[in-house]
Biotite code that builds the C-alpha atoms (Angstrom):
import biotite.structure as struc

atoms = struc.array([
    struc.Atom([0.000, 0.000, 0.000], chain_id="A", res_id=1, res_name="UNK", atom_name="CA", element="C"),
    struc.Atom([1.403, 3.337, -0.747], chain_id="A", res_id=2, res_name="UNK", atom_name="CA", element="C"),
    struc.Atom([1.202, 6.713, 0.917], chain_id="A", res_id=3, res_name="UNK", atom_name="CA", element="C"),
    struc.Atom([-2.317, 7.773, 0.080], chain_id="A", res_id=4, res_name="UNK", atom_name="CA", element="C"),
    struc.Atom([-5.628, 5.025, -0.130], chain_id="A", res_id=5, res_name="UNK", atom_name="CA", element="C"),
    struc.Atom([-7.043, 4.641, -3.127], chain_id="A", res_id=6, res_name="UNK", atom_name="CA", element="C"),
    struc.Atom([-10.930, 3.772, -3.678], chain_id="A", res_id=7, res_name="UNK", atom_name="CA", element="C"),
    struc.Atom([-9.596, 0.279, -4.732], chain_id="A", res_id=8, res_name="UNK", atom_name="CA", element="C"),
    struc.Atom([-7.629, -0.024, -1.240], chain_id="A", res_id=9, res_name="UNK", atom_name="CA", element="C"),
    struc.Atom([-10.970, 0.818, 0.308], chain_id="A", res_id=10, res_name="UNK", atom_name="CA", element="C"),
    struc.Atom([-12.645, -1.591, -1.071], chain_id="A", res_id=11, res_name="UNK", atom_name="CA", element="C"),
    struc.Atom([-10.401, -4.280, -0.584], chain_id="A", res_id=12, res_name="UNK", atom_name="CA", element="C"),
    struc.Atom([-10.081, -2.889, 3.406], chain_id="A", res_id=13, res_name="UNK", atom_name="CA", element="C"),
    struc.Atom([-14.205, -3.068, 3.403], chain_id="A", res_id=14, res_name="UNK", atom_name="CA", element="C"),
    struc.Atom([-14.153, -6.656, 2.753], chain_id="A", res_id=15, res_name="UNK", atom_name="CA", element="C"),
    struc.Atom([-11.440, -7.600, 4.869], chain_id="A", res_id=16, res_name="UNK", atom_name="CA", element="C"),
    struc.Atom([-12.636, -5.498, 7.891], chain_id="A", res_id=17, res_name="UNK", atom_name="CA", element="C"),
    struc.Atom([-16.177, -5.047, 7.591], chain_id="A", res_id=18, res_name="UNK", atom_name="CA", element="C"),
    struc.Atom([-17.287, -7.973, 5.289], chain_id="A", res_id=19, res_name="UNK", atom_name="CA", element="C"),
    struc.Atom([-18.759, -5.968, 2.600], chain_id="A", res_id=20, res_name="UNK", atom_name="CA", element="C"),
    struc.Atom([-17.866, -6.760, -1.256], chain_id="A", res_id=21, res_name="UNK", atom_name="CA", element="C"),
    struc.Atom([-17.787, -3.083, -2.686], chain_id="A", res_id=22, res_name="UNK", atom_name="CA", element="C"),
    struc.Atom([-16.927, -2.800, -6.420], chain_id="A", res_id=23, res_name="UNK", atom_name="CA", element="C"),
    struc.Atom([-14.223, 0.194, -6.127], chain_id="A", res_id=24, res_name="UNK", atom_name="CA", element="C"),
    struc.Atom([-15.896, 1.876, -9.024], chain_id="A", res_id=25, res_name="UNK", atom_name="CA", element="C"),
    struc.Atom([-19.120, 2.122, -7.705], chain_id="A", res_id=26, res_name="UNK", atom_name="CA", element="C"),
    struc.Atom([-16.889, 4.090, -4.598], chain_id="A", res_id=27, res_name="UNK", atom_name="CA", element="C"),
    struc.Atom([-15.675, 6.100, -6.765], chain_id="A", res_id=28, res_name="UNK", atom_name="CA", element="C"),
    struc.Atom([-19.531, 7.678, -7.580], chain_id="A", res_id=29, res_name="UNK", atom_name="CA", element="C"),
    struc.Atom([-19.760, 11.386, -6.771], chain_id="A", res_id=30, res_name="UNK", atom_name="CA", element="C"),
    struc.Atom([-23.180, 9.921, -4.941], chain_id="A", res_id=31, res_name="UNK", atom_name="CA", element="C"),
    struc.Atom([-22.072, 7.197, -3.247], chain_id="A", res_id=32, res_name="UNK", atom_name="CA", element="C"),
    struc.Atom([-22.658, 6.858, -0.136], chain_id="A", res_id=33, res_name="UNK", atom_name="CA", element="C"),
    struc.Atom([-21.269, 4.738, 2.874], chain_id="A", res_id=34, res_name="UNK", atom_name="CA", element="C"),
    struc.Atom([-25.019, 3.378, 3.569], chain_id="A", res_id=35, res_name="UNK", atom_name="CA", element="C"),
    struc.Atom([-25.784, 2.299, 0.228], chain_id="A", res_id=36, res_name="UNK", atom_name="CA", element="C"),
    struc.Atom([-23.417, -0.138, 0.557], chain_id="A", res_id=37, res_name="UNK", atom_name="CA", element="C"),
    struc.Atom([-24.342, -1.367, 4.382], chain_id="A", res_id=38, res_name="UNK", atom_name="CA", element="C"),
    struc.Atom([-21.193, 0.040, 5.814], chain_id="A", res_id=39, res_name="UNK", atom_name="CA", element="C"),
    struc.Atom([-21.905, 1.326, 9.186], chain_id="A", res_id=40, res_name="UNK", atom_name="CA", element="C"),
    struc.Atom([-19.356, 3.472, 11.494], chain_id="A", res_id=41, res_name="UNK", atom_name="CA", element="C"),
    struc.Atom([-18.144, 0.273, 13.232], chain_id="A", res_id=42, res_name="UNK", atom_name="CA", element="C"),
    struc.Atom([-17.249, -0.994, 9.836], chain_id="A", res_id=43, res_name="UNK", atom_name="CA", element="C"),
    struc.Atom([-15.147, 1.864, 9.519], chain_id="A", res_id=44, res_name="UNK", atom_name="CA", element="C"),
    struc.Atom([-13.738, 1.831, 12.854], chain_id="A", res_id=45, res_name="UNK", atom_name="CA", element="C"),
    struc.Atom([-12.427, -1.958, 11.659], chain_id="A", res_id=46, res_name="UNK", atom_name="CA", element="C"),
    struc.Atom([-10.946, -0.177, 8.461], chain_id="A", res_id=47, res_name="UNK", atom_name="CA", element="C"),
    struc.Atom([-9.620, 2.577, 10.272], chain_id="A", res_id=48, res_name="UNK", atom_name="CA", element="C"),
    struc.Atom([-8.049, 0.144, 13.052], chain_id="A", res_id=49, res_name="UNK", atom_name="CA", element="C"),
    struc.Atom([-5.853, -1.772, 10.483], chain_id="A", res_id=50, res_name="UNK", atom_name="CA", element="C"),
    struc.Atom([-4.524, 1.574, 8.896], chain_id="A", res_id=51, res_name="UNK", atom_name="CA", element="C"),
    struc.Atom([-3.651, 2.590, 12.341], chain_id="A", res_id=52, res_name="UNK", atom_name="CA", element="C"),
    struc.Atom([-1.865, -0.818, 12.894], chain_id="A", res_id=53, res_name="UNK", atom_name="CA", element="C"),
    struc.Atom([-0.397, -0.964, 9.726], chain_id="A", res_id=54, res_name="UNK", atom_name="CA", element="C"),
    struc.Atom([1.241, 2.584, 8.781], chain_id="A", res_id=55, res_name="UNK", atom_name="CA", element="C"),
    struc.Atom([1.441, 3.110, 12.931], chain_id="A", res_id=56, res_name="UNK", atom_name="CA", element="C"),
    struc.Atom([-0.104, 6.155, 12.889], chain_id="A", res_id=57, res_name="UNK", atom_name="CA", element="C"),
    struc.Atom([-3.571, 7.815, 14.430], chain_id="A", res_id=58, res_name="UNK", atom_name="CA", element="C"),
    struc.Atom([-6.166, 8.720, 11.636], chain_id="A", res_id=59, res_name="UNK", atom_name="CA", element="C"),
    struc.Atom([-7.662, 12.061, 11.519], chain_id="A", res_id=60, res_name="UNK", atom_name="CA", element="C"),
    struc.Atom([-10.797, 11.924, 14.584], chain_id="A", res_id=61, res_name="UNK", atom_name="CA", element="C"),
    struc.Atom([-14.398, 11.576, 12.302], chain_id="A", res_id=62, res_name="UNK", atom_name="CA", element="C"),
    struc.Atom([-13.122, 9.335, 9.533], chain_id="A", res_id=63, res_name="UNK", atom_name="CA", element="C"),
    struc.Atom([-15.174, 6.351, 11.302], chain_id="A", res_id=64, res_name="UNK", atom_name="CA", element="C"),
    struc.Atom([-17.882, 8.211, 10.986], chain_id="A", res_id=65, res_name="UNK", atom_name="CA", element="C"),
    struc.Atom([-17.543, 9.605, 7.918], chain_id="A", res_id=66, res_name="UNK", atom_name="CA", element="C"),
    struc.Atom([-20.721, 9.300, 5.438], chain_id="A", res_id=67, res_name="UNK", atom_name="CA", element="C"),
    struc.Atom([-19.233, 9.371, 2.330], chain_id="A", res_id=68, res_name="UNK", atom_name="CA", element="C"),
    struc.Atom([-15.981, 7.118, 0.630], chain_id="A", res_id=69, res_name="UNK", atom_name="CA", element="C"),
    struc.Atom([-14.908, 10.376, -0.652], chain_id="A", res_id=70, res_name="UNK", atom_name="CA", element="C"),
    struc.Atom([-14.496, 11.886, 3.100], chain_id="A", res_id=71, res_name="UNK", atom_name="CA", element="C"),
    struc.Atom([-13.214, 9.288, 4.558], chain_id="A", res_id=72, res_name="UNK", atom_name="CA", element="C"),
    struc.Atom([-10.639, 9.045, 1.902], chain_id="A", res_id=73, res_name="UNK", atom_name="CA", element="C"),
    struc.Atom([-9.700, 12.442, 2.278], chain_id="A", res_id=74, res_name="UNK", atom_name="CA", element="C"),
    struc.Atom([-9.288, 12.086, 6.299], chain_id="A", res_id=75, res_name="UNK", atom_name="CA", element="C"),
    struc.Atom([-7.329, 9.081, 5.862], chain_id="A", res_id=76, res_name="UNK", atom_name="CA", element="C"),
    struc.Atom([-5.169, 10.672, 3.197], chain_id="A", res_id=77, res_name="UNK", atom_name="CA", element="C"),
    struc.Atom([-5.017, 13.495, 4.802], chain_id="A", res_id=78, res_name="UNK", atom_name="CA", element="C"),
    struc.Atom([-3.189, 11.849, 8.307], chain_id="A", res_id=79, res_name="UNK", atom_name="CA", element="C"),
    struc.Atom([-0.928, 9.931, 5.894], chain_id="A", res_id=80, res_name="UNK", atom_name="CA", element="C"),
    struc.Atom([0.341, 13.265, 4.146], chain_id="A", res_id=81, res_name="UNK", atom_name="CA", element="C"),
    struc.Atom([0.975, 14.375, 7.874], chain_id="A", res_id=82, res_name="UNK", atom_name="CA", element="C"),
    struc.Atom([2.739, 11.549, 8.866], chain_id="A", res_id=83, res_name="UNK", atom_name="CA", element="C"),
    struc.Atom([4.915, 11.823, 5.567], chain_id="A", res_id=84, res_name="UNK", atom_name="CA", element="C"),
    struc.Atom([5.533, 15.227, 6.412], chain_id="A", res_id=85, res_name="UNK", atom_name="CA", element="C"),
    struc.Atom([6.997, 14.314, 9.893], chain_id="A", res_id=86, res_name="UNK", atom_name="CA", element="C"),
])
């Protein structure tokens, strides 16, 4: 995994952590939203758990809750970029 999650990451992340197949196209929609695909904010917790662990850092505060793939990939991306920058 690089230094910034891409929609395909996320999906792949979904599935592992929160059990739901997401086609990373269909993430990609300007409209998509967390809920249509039945990802819930302990979904994302799991997701944003395993970044944590993996890249040893602590995720922007809201991405678990975050409503849309868009924001969350924007938080997430965003505490990488800091933790580049460090």
């Amino acid at each position: 995994m690089s230094n910034t999650l891409s929609y395909s990451d996320l999906a792949d992340l979904l599935q592992s952590r929160a059990g739901v197949t997401v086609d990373p196209g269909d993430l990609e929609q300007p409209s998509a939203q967390f809920d249509d695909f039945g990802v819930d904010s302990l979904g994302l917790l799991g997701v944003v758990g395993e970044l944590e662990n993996r890249h040893d850092l602590k995720v922007t505060p809201g991405a678990e809750s975050a409503k849309t793939p868009h924001e969350f990939l924007e938080l997430v991306n965003s505490s990488l970029a800091t933790k580049a920058g460090a």
